[in-house]
N, C-alpha and C positions, 0 to 999 in steps of 0.2 A: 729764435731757434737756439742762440748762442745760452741763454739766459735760460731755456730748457733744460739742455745738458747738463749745464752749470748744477742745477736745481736738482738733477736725477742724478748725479752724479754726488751730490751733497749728500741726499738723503740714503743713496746706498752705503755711500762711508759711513753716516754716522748708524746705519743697520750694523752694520760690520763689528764697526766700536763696541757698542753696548751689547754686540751679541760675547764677542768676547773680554769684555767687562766683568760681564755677569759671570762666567764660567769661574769655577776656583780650580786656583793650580791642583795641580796633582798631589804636589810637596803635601798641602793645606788639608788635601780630602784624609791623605794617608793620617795625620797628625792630629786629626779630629774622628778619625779610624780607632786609633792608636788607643786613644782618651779615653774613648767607649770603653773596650775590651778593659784596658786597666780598670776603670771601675767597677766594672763583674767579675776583678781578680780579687779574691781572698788574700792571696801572697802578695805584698809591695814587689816591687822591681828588685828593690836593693835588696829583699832578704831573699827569690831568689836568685840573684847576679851570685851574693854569696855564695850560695849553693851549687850554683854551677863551677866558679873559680874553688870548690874545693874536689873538685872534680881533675880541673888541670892546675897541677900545681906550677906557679910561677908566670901562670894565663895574665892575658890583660885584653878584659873588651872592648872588641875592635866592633862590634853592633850589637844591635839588638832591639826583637820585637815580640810585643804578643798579638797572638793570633790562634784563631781556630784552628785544629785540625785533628781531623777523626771524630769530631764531636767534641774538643776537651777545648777546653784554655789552654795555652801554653806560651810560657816564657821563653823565648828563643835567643841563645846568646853565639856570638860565632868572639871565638878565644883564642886567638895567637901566644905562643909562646918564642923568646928569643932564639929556642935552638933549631924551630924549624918553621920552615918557608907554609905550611900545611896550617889547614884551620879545622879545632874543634870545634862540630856545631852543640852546644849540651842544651838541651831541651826540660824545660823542670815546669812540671805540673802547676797552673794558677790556683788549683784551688784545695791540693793540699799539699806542696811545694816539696812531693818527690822528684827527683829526675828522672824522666820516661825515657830517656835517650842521647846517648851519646856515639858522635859519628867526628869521623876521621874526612875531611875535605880538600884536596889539591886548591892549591890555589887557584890554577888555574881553573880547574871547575868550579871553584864559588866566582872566576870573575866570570863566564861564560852565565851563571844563575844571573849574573846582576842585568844583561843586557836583554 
C-alpha cells in the first residue's frame, strides 16, 4: 500500500512538472507577440522612437510597444521627461510612421495600467 502511494504520488508530481514545463512564461508569449507585429511594421522601432522623441522634447524612453489598436499597427512609446513626474504616451503609425496620438498620463495612472 506504502509503495502505491509512493507510485501515485510520483506520477502526479511528475503530471504536475511537465504540465507546467510545457507552459511559456508570459515574459516569452509577450516577446514573441512583440516580434510578429514588428515584422508587419513597415516603420523600424528606431525610426519611430525618433518620431515620437520629437514630439517631447528632452523625452527619454521609459517603454515601449507595438501593438494593434483600432485596426492599425502602432508604435507605442510612454516618455518621461526630467521636469515632470507625468508620462507622455505618443503613439506613431507602423505603417506610415505619422503620430496618431499623443496623451498626457499621471503617473500614477500608468502605474495602476501596469497591474
Amino acid at each position: 500500500m506504502r509503495n502505491m502511494k509512493r507510485a501515485v504520488c510520483s506520477i502526479l508530481a511528475a503530471a504536475l512538472w511537465a504540465g507546467c514545463a510545457s507552459e511559456k512564461p508570459e515574459h516569452q508569449e509577450k516577446q514573441e507577440k512583440q516580434a510578429k507585429l514588428a515584422a508587419e511594421a513597415k516603420i523600424s522601432q528606431a525610426d519611430a522612437q525618433k518620431t515620437a522623441l520629437e514630439r517631447v522634447p528632452g523625452g527619454v524612453v521609459k517603454e515601449s510597444e507595438i501593438e494593434k489598436e483600432h485596426g492599425r499597427l502602432i508604435w507605442s512609446f510612454d516618455i518621461t521627461t526630467p521636469d515632470s513626474k507625468d508620462i507622455k504616451e505618443v503613439e506613431v503609425d507602423a505603417a506610415t510612421g505619422e503620430v496618431v496620438a499623443v496623451e498626457t498620463e499621471s503617473a500614477d495612472k500608468e502605474a495602476k495600467e501596469k497591474d
